[in-house]
N, C-alpha and C positions, 0 to 999 in steps of 0.2 A: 656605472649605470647598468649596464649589459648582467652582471654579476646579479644585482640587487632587482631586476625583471627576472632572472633565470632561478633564482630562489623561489621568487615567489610562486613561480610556476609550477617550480618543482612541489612548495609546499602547500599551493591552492589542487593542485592535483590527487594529493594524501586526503580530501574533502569527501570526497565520494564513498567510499566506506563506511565512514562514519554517517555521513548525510544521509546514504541508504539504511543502516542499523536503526538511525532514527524513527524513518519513514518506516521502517521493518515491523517497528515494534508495534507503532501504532496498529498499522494493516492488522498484524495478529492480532491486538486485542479484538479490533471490531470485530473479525469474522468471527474470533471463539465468542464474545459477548452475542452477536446472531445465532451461533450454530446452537447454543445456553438458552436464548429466548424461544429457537424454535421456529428459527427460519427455513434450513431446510422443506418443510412443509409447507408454510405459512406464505415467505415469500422466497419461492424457489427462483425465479428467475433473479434477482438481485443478492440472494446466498452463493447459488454460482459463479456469476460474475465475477463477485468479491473475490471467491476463493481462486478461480480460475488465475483473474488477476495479478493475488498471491502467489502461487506457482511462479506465476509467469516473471515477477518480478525477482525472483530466486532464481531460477534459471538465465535471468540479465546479470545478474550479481555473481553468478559461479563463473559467466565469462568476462570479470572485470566491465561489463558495459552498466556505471552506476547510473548513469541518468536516464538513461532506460528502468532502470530495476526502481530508480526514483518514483520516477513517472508511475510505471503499474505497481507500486507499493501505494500512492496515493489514490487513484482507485479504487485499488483493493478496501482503503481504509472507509471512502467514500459511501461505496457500496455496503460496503458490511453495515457502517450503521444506518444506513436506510433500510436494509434487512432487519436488522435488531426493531425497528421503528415500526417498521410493517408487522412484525411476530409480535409485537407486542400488540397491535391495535392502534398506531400511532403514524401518523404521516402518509398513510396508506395515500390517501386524494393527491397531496402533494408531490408525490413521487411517480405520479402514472399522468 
């Protein structure tokens, strides 16, 4: 019993890597698909955010902390496409 909890530990804990690489990826598309639409200018407060976000969640992830880097990868991803949405003309009311 003890063995078959300690495995799982062991191998629900290998999750975070991966689970952030996930969250990773998305985050980046958003933001490049925003920074492509032309948010930087359009909707600067919510390009930032995302991007800052981004960062921030790399720099959780360089110190092994994944659910942290989870967490602000999901932001990031949030953000961005409300950015994209704003740059385009789209969601602008809903987002403010």
């Amino acid at each position: 019993m003890i063995v078959g909890c300690l495995s799982f530990a062991v191998s629900a804990s290998g999750c975070g890597p991966v689970l952030y690489m996930v969250n990773l990826s998305g985050a980046q598309h958003a933001v490049e698909e925003a920074r492509q639409a032309g948010a930087p200018q359009q909707a600067t407060y919510e390009y930032h955010f995302a991007l800052e976000h981004l960062r921030k969640a790399q720099e959780f992830a360089g110190t092994a902390e994944y659910q942290d880097a989870v967490d602000m990868a999901a932001v990031a991803e949030d953000y961005g496409n409300r950015a994209r949405d704003i740059a385009r003309g789209r969601g602008h009311a809903a987002t403010r």
